[in-house]
N, C-alpha and C positions, 0 to 999 in steps of 0.2 A: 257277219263278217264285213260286209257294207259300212255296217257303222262303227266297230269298230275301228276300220280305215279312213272315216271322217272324222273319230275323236282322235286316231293316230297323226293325220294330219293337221287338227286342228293345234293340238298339243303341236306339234314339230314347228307350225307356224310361228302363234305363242312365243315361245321358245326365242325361234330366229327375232322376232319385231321386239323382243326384250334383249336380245345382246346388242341389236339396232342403238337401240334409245339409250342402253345402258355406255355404249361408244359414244352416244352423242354425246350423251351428260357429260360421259371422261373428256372430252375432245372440248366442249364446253366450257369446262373446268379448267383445263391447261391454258387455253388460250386467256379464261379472266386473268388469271394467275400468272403468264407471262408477261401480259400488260400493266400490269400491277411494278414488275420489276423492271421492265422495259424503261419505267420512269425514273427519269435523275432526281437523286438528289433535293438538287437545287431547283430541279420543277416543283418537286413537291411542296418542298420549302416555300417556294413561291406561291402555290397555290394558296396555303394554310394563310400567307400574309397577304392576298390580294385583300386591294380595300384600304390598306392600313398604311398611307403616304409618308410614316414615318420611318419609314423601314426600310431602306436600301438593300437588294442584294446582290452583288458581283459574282460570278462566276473566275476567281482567276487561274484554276485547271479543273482537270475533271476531278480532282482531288482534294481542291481546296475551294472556298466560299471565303468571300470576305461583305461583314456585316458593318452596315452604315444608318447612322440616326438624326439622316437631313433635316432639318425645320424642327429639330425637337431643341425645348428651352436645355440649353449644356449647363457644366458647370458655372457656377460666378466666380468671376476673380478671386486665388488661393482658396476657393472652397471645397470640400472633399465628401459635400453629402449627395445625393442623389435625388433631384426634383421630383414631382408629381408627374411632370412629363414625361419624362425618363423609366420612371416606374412603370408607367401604364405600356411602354414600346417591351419594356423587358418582358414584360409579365404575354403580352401578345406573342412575342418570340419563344418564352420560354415553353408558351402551348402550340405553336408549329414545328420547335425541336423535338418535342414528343411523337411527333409523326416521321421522324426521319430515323437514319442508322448514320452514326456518326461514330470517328475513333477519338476525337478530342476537340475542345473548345480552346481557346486563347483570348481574353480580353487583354486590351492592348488600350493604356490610358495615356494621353496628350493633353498638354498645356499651350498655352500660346507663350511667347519669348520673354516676356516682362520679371524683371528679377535675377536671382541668380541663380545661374544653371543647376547646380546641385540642388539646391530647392525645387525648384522643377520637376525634376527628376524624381526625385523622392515623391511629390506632388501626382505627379501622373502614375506612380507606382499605388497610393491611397486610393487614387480615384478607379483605378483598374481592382482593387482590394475589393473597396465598397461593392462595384459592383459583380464583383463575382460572389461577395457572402450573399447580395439581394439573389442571383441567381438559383444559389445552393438553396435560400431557402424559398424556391421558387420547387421544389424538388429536382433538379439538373444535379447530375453522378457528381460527386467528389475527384472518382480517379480521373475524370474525362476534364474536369476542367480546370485551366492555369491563369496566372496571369502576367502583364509583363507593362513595367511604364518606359514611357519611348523620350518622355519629355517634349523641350519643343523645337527636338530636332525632324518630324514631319509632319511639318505645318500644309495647312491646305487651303489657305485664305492668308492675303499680306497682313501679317503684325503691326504695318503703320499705321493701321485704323480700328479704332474699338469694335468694330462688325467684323472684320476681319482675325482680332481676336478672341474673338468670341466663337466665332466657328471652328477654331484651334484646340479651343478647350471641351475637348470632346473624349468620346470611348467609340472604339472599335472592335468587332471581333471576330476569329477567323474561324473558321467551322472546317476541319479537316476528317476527309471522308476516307 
């Protein structure tokens, strides 16, 4: 009877120090798991792109990101293809989008002021084009992303100097979450 009462309590122990452990795991788990979500975005985002100084990212609400490609060779005057530099920021970006939940992209193409507006226009529509097909076939969703050309109505460097337009003639893109 004795022993019995030892293997009865041994078991009941047992028992208890595994619903113990088995809470801990649970409790363990939740909390990896809410930290995991706890993180924005645009943290994340960020994380996947440290390192990479050509890659700008703005937070402009919790909702939206807008994406910038400082010091990267832009387009050349009326040019509509896509450099080697440029390729390599996309291709970096397009594997940190993979780590996010995103409900759509927007590339947004700019020219600098030189020419005639409607040209422009048209202009920065091709260059937001190109790089949305380089993106798609980077694998980025179809339905998720758009594009749109702004021309060179927002400039962001003065058009009275060749540096100036040159930083004009750029793409942007907006990441809405």
């Amino acid at each position: 009877m004795i022993t019995f009462g030892r293997v009865a309590l041994s078991v009941a122990c047992a028992v208890a120090l595994s619903g113990c452990a088995a809470t801990m795991q649970s409790s363990t788990s939740e909390q990896n798991t809410s930290s995991v979500y706890t993180q924005s975005p645009g943290s994340v985002l960020s994380e996947h792109l440290n390192g990479f100084q050509q890659i700008s990212l703005q937070e402009l609400s919790s909702e939206q990101l807008k994406i910038t490609f400082p010091g990267v060779t832009s387009f050349e005057f009326a040019a509509r293809d896509i450099t080697a530099e440029q390729k390599q920021a996309l291709e970096t970006l397009s594997n940190a989008l993979h780590h996010i939940d995103y409900q759509a992209l927007e590339v947004l193409g700019h020219t600098d002021n030189r020419g005639n507006y409607d040209y422009n226009l048209q202009l920065s529509r091709e260059r937001a084009k190109a790089v949305t097909e380089y993106l798609l076939g980077l694998g980025l969703q179809s339905d998720k992303l758009g594009y749109h050309g702004k021309g060179p109505d927002e400039p962001i460097a003065d058009n009275n100097s060749a540096t100036g337009q040159a930083l004009n003639r750029r793409i942007e893109i907006l990441v809405y979450l």
